[in-house]
C-alpha positions as CSV (number, residue, x, y, z in Angstrom):
1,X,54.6,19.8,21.3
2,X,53.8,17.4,18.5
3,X,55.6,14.4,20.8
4,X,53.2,15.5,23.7
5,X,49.8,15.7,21.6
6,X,50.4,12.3,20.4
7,X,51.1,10.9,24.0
8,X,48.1,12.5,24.8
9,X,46.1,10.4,22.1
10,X,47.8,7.7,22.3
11,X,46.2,7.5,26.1
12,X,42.8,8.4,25.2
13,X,42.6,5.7,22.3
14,X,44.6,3.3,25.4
15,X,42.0,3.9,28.3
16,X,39.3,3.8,25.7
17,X,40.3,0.8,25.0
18,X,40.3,-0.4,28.4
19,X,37.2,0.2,28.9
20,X,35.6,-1.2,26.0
21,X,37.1,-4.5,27.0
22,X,35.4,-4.3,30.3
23,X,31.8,-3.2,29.0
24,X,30.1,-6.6,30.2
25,X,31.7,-6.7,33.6
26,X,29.8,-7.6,36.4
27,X,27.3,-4.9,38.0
28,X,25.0,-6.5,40.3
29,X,26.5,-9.6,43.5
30,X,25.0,-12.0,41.8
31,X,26.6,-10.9,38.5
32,X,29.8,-11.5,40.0
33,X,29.8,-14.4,42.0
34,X,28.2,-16.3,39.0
35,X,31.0,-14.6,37.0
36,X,33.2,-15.7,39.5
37,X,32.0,-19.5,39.7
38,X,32.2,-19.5,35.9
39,X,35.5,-18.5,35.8
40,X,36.7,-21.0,38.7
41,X,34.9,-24.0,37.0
42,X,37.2,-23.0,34.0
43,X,40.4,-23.1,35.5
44,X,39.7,-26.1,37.2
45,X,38.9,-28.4,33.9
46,X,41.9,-26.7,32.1
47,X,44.6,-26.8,34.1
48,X,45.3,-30.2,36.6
49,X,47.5,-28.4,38.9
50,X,45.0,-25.9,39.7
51,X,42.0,-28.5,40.4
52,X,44.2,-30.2,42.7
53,X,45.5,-27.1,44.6
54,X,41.9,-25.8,44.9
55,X,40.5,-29.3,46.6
56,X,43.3,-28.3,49.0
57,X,42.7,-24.6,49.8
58,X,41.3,-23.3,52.7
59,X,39.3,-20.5,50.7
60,X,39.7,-19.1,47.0
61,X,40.1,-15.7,46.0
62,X,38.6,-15.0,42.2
63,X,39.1,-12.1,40.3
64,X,37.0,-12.9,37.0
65,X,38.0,-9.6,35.1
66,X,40.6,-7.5,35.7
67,X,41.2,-4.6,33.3
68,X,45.1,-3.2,32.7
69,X,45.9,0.0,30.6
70,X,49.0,2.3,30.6
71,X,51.1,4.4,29.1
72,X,54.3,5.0,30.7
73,X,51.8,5.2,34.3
74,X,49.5,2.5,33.9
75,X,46.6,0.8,36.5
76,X,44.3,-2.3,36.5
77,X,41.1,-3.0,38.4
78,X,38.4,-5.3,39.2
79,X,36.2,-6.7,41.6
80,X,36.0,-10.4,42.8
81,X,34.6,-12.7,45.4
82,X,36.7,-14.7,48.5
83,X,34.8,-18.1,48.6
84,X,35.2,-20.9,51.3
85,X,33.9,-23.7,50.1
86,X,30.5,-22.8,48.4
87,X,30.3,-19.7,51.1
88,X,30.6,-16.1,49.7
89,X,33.2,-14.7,52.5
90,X,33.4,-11.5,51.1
91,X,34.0,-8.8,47.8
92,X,37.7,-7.4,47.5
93,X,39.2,-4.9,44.7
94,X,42.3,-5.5,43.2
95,X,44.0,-2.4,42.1
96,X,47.7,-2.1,40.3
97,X,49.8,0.9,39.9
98,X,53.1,0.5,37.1
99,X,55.5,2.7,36.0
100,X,57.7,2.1,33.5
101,X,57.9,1.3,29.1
102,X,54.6,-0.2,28.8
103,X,51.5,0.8,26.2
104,X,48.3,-1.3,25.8
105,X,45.5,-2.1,27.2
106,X,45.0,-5.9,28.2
107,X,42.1,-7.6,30.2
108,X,42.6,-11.3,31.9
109,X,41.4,-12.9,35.3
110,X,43.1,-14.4,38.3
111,X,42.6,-17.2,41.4
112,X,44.3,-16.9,44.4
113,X,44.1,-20.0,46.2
114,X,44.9,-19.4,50.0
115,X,46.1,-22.7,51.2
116,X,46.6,-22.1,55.3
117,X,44.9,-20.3,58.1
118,X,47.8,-17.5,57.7
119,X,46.9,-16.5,54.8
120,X,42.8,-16.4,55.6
121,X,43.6,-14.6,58.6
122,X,45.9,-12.2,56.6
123,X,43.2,-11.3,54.5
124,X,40.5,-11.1,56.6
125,X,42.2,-9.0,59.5
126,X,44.3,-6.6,57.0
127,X,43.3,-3.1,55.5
128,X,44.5,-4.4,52.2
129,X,46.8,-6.9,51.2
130,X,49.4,-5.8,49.6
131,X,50.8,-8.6,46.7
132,X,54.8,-9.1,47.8
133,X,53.9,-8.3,51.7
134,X,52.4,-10.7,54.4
135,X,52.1,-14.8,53.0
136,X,54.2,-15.6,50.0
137,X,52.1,-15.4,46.8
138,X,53.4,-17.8,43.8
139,X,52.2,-17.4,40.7
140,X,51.6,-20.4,38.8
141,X,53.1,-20.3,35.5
142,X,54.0,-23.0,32.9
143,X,57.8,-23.4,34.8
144,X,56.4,-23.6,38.2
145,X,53.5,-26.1,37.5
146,X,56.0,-28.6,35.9
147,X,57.1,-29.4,39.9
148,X,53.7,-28.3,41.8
149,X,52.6,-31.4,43.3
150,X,50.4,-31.7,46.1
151,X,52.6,-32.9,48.1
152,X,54.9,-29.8,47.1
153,X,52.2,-27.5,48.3
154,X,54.3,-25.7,51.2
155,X,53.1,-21.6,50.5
156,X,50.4,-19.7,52.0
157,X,48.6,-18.8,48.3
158,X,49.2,-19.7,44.9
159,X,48.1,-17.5,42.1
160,X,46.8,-18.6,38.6
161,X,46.4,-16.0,35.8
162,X,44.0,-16.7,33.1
163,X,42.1,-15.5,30.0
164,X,44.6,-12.6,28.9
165,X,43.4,-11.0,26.5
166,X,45.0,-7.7,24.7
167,X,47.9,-6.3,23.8
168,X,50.6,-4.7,26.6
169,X,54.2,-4.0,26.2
170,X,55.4,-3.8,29.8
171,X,58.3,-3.4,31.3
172,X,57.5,-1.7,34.5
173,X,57.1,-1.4,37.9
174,X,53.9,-2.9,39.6
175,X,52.3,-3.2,43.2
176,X,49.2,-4.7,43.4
177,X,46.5,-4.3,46.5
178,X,43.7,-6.7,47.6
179,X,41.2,-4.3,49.6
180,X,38.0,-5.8,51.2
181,X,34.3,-4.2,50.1
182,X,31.1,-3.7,51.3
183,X,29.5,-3.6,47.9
184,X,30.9,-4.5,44.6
C-alpha cells in the first residue's frame, strides 16, 4: 500500500507541476498568435537551417507551449496557430499519449514547417493528423541539421523542437495528434 500512496503523490506533485509551468499560457487569439509569432521569430535567428526551411514552406505550423507530464501514463498539450505567410489559417491542439518508464513534467515548443501542397492539404482535409501517419514528419535535430540543405529539402514537413524546459525521464511510447479548432 505504501508503494501505491507514493505513486499516487508522486503524480499529484508531477501534474502539479505541469501546470504551474503552463500558468502564462495563452488564453485569448491574439494571446497566441503573438505567442506564436514570438516564438517563430526565435527559431528563426537561432537556428540557420530553420530560417532557410521556413522561406521555403508553404505554411507553418507553431506550437509555442506545449506542456508534458507523466508517470508511467503520461500526456502533453497545447494550442497553436497554422500560418501561411502572414495569414492566420487556422488553431490546432496537439495532444500526446505515452506509456512507458517516464516521471517529470517538462514544457518546450515546436514548428512544423509543411513544405508541399500534400502536406497543407493533409492538414487541412484530415480529422486530425496523426504524427507517424499521412506526410513524413522529420524532426530536426543537431544530427539531421548537419546535412539539411535547401537543396536537400525533399519531405512533406520538418519539425523543430525548442525551449525545453523541465525535467522527464522517458522511455515510452508516444502518438501524438494535430486536431483543427474553432476556438483556442
Amino acid at each position: 500500500m505504501l508503494n501505491i500512496r507514493k505513486i499516487f503523490l508522486t503524480l499529484v506533485f508531477v501534474t502539479a507541476a505541469a501546470i504551474s509551468v503552463n500558468a502564462n499560457a495563452a488564453t485569448t487569439k491574439e494571446e497566441l498568435n503573438n505567442d506564436a509569432d514570438q516564438s517563430l521569430q526565435k527559431l528563426i535567428k537561432t537556428n540557420p537551417n530553420a530560417a532557410d526551411i521556413a522561406r521555403q514552406a508553404k505554411a507553418i505550423l507553431v506550437f509555442p507551449s506545449i506542456v508534458k507530464a507523466g508517470l508511467v501514463f503520461g500526456g502533453a498539450y497545447g494550442e497553436g496557430v497554422l500560418k501561411q505567410g502572414a495569414v492566420v489559417d487556422g488553431y490546432y491542439n496537439s495532444i500526446t499519449a505515452s506509456w512507458g518508464l517516464q516521471a517529470g513534467a517538462q514544457s518546450y515548443g515546436y514548428v512544423v514547417f509543411l513544405m508541399n501542397d500534400k502536406a497543407l492539404k493533409y492538414i487541412h482535409e484530415s480529422h486530425g493528423w496523426e504524427i507517424g501517419t499521412g506526410p513524413t514528419v522529420v524532426v530536426v535535430n543537431e544530427g539531421v541539421a548537419k546535412n539539411l540543405t535547401s537543396t536537400t529539402l525533399k519531405d512533406d514537413a520538418y519539425a523543430f523542437i525548442f525551449d525545453q524546459q523541465g525535467l522527464m525521464a522517458s522511455l515510452s511510447l508516444e502518438g501524438t495528434k494535430i486536431s483543427r479548432i474553432k476556438n483556442p
